[in-house]
N, C-alpha and C positions, 0 to 999 in steps of 0.2 A: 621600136621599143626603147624606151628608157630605162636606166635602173641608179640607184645612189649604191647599193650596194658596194664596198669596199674591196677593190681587188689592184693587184699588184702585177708586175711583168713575170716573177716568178711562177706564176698562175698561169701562164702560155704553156708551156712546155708538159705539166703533167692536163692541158686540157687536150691540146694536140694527140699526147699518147692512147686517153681517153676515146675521144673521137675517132681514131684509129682501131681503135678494141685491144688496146694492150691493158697490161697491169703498172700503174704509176706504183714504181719502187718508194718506197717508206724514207730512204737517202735523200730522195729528191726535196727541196722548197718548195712551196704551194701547194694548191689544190686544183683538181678540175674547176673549169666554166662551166661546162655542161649543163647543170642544175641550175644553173643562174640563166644561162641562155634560153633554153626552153621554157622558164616561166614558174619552176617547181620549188625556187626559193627568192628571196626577197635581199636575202643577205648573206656575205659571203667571207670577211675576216669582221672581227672588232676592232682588229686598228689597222694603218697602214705606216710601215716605216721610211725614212729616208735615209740615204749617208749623201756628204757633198763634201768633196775636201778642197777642189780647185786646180790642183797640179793636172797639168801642164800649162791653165790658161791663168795661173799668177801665183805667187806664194800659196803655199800651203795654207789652207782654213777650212777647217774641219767644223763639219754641222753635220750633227744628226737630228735626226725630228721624226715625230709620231702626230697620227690626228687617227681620232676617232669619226669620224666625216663631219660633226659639230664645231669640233676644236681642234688648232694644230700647235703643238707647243713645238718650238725650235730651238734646240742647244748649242750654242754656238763656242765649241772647246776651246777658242782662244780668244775670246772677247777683247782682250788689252793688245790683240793685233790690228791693226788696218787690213778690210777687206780691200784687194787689189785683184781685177779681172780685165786682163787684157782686151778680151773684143769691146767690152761693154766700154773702158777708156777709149774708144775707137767712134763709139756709136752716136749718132746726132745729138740724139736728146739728151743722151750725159753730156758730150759740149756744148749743148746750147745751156745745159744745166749751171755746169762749171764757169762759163762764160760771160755769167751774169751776178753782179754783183748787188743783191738782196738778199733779208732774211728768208724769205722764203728760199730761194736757191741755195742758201749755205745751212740752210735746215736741210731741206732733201739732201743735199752732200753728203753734210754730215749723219743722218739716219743710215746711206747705203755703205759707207765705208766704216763708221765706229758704231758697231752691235753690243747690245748688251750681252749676258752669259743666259737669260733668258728671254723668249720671247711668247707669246700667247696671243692667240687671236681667234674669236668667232667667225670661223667663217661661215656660216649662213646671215652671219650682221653684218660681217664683215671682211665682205670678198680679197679687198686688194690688201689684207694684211695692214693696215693704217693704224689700229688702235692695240697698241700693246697694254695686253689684260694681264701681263706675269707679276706686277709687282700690285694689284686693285686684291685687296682681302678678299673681296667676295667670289673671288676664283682660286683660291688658294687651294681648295678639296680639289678643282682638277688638275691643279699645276701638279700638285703631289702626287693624285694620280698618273700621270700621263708621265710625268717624270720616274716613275717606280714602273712603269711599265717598258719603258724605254727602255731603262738600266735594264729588267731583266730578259730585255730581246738581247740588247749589246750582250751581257754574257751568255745568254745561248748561244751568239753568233762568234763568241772568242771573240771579237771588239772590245776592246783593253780603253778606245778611243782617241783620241789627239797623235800617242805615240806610231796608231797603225795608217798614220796617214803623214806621217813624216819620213822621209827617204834617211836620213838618222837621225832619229829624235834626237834631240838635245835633254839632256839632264831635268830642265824643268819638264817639261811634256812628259817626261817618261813618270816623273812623280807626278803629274797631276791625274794621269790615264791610269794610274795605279788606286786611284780615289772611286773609281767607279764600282 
C-alpha cells in the first residue's frame, strides 16, 4: 500500500501507544498511524515541518522549512553565511564538483554553499529542488502562505529561531530571531 498522506516521526510514538491500546496524552506531538495504516483516511497533517541547524557537522545554519506535499518553502535564517558540511566537503561528487573548473561546476558550488533567505519549489514538478519559485510572482499567495504558517508553528514550538540554534548567539542572530 501506498499513501502521500503527510506524516512526520513525531507520529511514531502516539501510533505505538495506540496500537498498544493506551490513551495518547494530549502533551505528547503527533498523532496516531493507525487510521492512515488501515485504509480509513487519505490524509494525515496539512503540512510537514523541518528544523536543520548543522552543528556538529560544520558552522551553525539554521533552516527551517514547511511543505504542504505540493510545495516545500525553505527558510534559510542566515543566508549571508556560507553553508559548510563536513562529510559532504569529504564526498566524491562534491570533489569532483570543486575540482573542476567550469560554469557549470562553479554554478552548483555556488547554489550548495550561498542560499538565498527564501527558497520554493514544486515538488511534484520539481523533485530535486532545481527551480526556485520564491522570488516568480505567481507564487507569491503560497510563499506567504507557507511562510505565515511556518512562523506560526515556530511559535507554538517556542522557536525564537536562528538564536535557538546558536551555542551563544551573537547579538545579531538574537535580533534577527526576535523578528519572527
Amino acid at each position: 500500500t501506498e499513501t502521500s498522506a503527510i506524516v512526520q516521526y513525531e507520529d511514531l510514538l502516539p501510533t505505538f501507544i495506540d496500537v498498544a491500546g493506551g490513551k495518547v496524552p494530549d502533551v505528547i506531538d503527533g498523532k496516531s498511524l493507525v487510521d492512515v495504516f488501515q485504509g480509513k483516511t487519505k490524509t494525515h497533517h496539512k503540512y510537514a515541518y523541518h528544523v536543520h541547524n548543522n552543528v556538529p557537522e560544520g558552522p551553525a545554519y539554521p533552516i527551517r522549512s514547511i511543505s504542504d506535499g505540493r510545495y516545500r518553502l525553505i527558510w534559510n535564517l542566515t543566508p549571508e553565511e556560507t553553508y559548510v558540511e563536513k562529510h559532504i566537503e569529504k564526498a566524491e561528487w562534491y570533489l569532483s564538483w570543486k575540482a573542476q573548473d567550469t560554469d557549470q561546476a562553479h554554478k552548483i558550488m555556488n547554489r550548495y554553499k550561498n542560499r538565498p533567505e527564501f527558497e520554493l519549489y514544486d515538488i511534484k514538478k520539481d523533485p530535486f529542488e532545481m527551480n526556485n519559485l520564491a522570488d516568480v510572482k505567481k507564487y507569491s499567495k503560497k510563499k506567504a502562505e507557507l511562510t505565515m504558517e511556518l512562523q506560526k508553528w515556530m511559535k507554538q514550538q517556542n522557536d525564537t529561531g536562528a538564536d535557538k540554534d546558536w551555542p551563544r548567539a551573537p547579538k545579531n542572530r538574537q535580533k534577527k530571531a526576535a523578528n519572527v
